[in-house]
C-alpha positions, 0 to 999 in steps of 0.5 A: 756900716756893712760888715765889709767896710771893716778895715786892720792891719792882719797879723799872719800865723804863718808868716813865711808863706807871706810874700812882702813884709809880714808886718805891714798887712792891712785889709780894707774890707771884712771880705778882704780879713775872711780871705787872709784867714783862709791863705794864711790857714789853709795848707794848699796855699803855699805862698800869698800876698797883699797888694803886691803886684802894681799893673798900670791901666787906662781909664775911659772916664778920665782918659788917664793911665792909672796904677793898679794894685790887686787884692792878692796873689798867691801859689797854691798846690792842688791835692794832686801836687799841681802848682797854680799862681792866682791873681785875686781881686775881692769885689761885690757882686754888684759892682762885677756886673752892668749896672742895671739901666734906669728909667732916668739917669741919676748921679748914682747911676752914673756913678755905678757906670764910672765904677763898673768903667774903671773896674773892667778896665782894671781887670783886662790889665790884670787879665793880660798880665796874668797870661803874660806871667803864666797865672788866673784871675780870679775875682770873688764876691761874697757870694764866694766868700759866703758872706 
């Protein structure tokens, strides 16, 4: 399997910049440990968490409300002392992006269309929720990650 199909629990070094509970952290992806690591050492980070935040969004492929929970959400202090909030969501690129038309429609296409349906849908309700909440969005893929 890809590297990023990896799945653990985390154990933080810092512990109090953790916002939940520092023992029941897991990641669900090698992308998602790579960014742990980096909330969890990098100074500027001043607090961070895991699938701490649940937003409910609609659905066009089933016409349902859904419950979702994104990746992470932290606060972090620019080198000129500035307080930012950040709603992240760890992604790869492919599924950030139209999938490509076919010449014929597969399975596979349409279930890269249903994936790309729900994954838009869940981030207009993040991106409404973070403007409500004073805070950013941010989706990373490995390319941000350098994976």
């Amino acid at each position: 399997m890809p590297r990023h199909y990896n799945q653990g629990q985390f154990t933080p070094k810092n512990p109090e910049k953790y916002v939940g509970d520092p023992a029941k952290i897991f990641y669900r992806s090698g992308w998602e440990l790579k960014f742990m690591i980096f909330a969890d050492k990098n100074p500027q980070v001043l607090k961070w968490g895991s699938e701490e935040i649940c937003l409910p969004y609609f659905s066009k492929v089933d016409n349902k409300i859904h419950r979702y929970f994104p990746d992470f959400v932290m606060l972090v202090q620019d080198n000129a002392g500035q307080k930012k909030r950040y709603l992240v969501e760890i992604k790869p690129e492919s599924q950030t992006v139209p999938p490509k038309q076919k010449s014929r429609v597969t399975r596979s296409y349409i279930n890269e269309l249903a994936t790309y349906s729900v994954n838009t849908a869940k981030w207009e309700a993040a991106e409404i929720w973070c403007k409500k909440n004073e805070m950013e969005f941010l989706i990373l893929t490995e390319k941000h990650l350098n994976v």
